[in-house]
C-alpha beads as a LAMMPS data file, in Angstrom:
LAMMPS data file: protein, C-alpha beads

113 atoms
112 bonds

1 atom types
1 bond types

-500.0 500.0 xlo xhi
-500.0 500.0 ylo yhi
-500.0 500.0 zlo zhi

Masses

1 110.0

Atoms # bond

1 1 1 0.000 0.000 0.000
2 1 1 1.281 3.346 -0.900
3 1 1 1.442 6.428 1.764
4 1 1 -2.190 7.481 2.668
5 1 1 -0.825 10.751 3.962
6 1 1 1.706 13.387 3.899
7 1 1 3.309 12.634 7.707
8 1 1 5.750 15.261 8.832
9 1 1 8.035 12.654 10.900
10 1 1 11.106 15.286 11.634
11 1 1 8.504 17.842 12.976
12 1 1 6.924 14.912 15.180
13 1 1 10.082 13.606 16.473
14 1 1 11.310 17.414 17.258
15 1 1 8.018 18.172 19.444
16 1 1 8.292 14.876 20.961
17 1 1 12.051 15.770 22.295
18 1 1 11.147 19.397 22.947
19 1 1 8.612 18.066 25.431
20 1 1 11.319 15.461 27.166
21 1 1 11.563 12.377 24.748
22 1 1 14.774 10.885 24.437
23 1 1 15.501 11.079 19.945
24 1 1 15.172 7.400 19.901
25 1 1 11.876 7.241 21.457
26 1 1 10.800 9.863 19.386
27 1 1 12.190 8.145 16.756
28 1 1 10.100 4.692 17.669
29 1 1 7.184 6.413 18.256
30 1 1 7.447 8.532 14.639
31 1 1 7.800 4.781 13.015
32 1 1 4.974 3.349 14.757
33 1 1 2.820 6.636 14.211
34 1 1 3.786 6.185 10.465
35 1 1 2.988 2.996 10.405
36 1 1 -0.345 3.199 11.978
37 1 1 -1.779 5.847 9.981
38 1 1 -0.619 3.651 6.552
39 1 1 -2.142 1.135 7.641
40 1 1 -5.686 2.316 8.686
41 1 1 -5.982 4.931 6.164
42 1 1 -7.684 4.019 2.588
43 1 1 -5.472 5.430 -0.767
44 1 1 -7.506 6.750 -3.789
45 1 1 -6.122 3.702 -5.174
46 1 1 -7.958 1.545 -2.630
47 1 1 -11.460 3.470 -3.311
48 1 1 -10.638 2.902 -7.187
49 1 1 -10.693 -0.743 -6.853
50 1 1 -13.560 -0.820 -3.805
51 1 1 -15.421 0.971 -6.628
52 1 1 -14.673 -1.942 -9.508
53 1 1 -15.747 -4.149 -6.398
54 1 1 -19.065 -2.149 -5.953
55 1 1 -20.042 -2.558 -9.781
56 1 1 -19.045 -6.049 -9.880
57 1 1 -21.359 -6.814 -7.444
58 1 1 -24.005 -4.808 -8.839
59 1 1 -24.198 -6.600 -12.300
60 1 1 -23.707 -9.693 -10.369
61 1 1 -26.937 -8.271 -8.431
62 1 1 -28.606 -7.089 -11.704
63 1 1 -28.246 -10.687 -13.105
64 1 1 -29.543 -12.454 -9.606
65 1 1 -32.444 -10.051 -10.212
66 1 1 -33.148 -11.261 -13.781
67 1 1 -32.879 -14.742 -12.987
68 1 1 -35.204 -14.470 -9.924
69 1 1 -37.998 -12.113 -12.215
70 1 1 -37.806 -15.206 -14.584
71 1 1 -38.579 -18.064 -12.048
72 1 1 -41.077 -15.682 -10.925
73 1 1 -43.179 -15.319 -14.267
74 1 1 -42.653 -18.968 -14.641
75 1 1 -44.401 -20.184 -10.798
76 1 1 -47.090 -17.305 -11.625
77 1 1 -47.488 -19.843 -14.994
78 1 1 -47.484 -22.822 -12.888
79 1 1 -49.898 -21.524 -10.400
80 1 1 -52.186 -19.866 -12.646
81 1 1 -52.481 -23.418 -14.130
82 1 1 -53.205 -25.073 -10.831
83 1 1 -55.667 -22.727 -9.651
84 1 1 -57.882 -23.086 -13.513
85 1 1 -57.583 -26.679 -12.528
86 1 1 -58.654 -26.316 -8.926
87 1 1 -61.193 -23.725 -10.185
88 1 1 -62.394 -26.917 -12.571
89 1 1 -62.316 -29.730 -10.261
90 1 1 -64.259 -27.210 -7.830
91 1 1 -66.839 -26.612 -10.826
92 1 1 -67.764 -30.472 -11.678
93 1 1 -68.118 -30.956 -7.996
94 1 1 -70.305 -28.446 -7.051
95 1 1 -72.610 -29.673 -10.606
96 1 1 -72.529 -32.989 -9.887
97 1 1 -73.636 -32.178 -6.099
98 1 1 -76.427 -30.065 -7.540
99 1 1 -77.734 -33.063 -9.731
100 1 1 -77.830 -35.355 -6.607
101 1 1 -79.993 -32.213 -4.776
102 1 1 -82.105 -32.123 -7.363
103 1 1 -82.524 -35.750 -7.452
104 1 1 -82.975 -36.145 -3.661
105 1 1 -85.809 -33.170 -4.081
106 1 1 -87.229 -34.999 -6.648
107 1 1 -87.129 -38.522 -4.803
108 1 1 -88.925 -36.906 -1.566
109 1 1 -91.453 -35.181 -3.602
110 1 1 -92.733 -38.629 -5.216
111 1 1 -92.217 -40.152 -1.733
112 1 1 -94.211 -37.285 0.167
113 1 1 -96.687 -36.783 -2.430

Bonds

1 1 1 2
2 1 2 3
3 1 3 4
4 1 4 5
5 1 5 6
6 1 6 7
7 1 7 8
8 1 8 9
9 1 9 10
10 1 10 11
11 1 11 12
12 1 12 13
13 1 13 14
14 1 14 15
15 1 15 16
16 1 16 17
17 1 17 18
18 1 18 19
19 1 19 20
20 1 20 21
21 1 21 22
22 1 22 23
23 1 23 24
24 1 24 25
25 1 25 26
26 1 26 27
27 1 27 28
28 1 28 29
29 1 29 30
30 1 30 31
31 1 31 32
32 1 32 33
33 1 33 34
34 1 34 35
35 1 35 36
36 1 36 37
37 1 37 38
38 1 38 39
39 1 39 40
40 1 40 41
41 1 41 42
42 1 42 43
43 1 43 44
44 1 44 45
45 1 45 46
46 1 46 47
47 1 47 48
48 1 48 49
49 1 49 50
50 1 50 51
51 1 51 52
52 1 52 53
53 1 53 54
54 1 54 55
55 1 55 56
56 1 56 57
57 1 57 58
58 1 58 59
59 1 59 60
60 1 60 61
61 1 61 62
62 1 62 63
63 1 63 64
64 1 64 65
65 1 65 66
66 1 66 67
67 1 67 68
68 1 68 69
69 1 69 70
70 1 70 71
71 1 71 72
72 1 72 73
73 1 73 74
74 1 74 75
75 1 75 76
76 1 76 77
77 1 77 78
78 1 78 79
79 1 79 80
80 1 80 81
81 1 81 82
82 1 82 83
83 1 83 84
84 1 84 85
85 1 85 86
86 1 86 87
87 1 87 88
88 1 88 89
89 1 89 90
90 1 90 91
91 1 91 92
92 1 92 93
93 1 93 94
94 1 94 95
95 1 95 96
96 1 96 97
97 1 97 98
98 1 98 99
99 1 99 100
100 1 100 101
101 1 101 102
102 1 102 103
103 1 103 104
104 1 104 105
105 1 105 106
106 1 106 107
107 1 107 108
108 1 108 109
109 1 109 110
110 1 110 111
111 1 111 112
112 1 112 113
């Protein structure tokens, strides 16, 4: 990873000494200061390629999406199917059970009359 930021390590170790650092802590705690920041900080080269990540993953998403609206229309085919069926089945039964009422009327009429 490249330098994130500009760190001024000679004016860091000079205030560290100036307030009673020895150099060579100073000098340590420059490195590790350094170090840290380099390390935790994101380059414009590492938002460039989270970017190509980010579109990646959205025509990875756009293509999920696609997929998904075409098993959709396919089980609203399927189910439209079942239900005429259902809606059929439901039809014959309820005729044929109107039949038999009308026969049963017509079997207690001759019976009571």
């Amino acid at each position: 990873m490249t330098e994130a930021i500009a760190f001024d390590t000679h004016r860091f170790i000079k205030n560290l000494t100036a307030s009673g650092f020895t150099e060579k802590q100073a000098e340590a705690l420059a490195n590790e200061q350094v170090q840290l920041l380099n390390s935790n900080l994101a380059t414009k080269a590492d938002i460039l390629a989270l970017k190509v990540d980010i579109e990646k993953v959205k025509v990875d998403v756009e293509k999920v999406k696609g997929d998904l609206e075409l098993k959709i229309e396919s089980v609203k085919g399927e189910l439209g199917l079942k239900i005429e069926k259902v809606k059929s089945d439901l039809l014959k039964w309820m005729v044929m059970a109107m039949i038999a009422q009308g026969g049963l009327i017509v079997a207690l009429l001759k019976i009571l009359l």
